[in-house]
N, C-alpha and C positions, 0 to 999 in steps of 0.2 A: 504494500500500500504506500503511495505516492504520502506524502506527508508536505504541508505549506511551511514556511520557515516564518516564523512571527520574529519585528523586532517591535517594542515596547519603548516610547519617548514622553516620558509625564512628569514631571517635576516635583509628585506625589510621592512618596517611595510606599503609600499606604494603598494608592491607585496602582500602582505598578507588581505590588507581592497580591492583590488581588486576582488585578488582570490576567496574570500570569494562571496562578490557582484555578482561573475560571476557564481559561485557556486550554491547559491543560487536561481538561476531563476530558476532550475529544482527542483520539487517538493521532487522524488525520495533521492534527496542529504540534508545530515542534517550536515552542520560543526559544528561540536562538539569541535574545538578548536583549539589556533594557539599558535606558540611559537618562539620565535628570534633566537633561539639556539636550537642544535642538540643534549645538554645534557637535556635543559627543551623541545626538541620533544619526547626525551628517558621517560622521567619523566609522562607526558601528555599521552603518549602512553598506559602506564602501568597504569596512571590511568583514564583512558576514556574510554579503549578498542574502537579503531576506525577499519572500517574496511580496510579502504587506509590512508595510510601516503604519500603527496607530502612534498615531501623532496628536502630540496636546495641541494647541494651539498658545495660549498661552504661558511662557516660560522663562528664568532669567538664560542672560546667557546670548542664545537665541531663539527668536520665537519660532514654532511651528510651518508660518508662513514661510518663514526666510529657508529655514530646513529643508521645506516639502519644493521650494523651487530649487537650493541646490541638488538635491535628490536627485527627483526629475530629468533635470539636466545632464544626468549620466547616461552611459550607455548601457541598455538593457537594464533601465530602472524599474525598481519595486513598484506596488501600487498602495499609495501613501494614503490612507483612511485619517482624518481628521477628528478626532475625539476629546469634545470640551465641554465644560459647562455655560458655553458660552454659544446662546443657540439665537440665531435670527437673519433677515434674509443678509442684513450685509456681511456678517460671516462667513454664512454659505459663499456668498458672491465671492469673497478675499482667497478663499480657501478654494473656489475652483481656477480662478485666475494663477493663482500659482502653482497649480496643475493638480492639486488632490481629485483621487478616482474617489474618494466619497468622504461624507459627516455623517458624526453620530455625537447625540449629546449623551455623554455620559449618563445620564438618569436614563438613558435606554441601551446602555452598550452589553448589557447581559440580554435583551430582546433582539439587537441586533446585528453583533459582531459576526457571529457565526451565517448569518445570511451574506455576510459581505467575503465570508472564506467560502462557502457556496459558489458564489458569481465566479470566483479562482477557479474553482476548479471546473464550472461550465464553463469557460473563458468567455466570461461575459466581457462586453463592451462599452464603454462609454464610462460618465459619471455615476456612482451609485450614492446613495442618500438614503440616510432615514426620514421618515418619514414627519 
């Protein structure tokens, strides 16, 4: 069984031992790592190769947005999910501009992370979004 390489960027370490734990109970998902900052998501990225980045949005350091565009910008980049408490259309809007394939506000990321490792493995297309 194919397995998705999860990396984890939140500035939480209480979001992050979670996510992870939550992550975990599906076999298919492997977290391959986590970082407090958006400059060591950038770093992590480049050296893990993961296949989804959930990405904070806001963080010291570097924020999310800044992260998810240099991400992107590599070659044969990850697909970087946005996950914040920070929900509204101009977020969204910042967050696809800088190229994330999806958001999730955290008050729903245990209803909807695992739909967005779904779309992975149908190799869905486009922006995903919760709802």
């Amino acid at each position: 069984m194919k397995q998705v390489k999860v990396l984890l960027v939140d500035d939480s370490a209480e979001f992050l031992a979670s996510a992870s734990d939550f992550l975990a109970r599906d076999p298919r998902v492997q977290v391959v790592g986590q970082a407090l900052h958006g400059r060591e998501g950038v770093r992590l990225a480049e050296a893990l190769s993961p296949d989804i980045v959930f990405m904070d949005l806001i963080m010291p350091v570097m924020n999310g947005l800044d992260a998810t565009r240099r991400i992107r910008s590599g070659l044969n980049p990850p697909r970087v999910i946005i996950v914040t408490m920070h929900d509204g259309p101009e977020y969204r809007r910042s967050a696809e501009i800088a190229g994330a394939d999806g958001f999730i506000c955290k008050t729903d990321f245990a209803e909807h992370a695992f739909a967005m490792i779904d779309a992975y493995f149908a190799g869905a297309a486009g922006p995903a979004s919760s709802p």
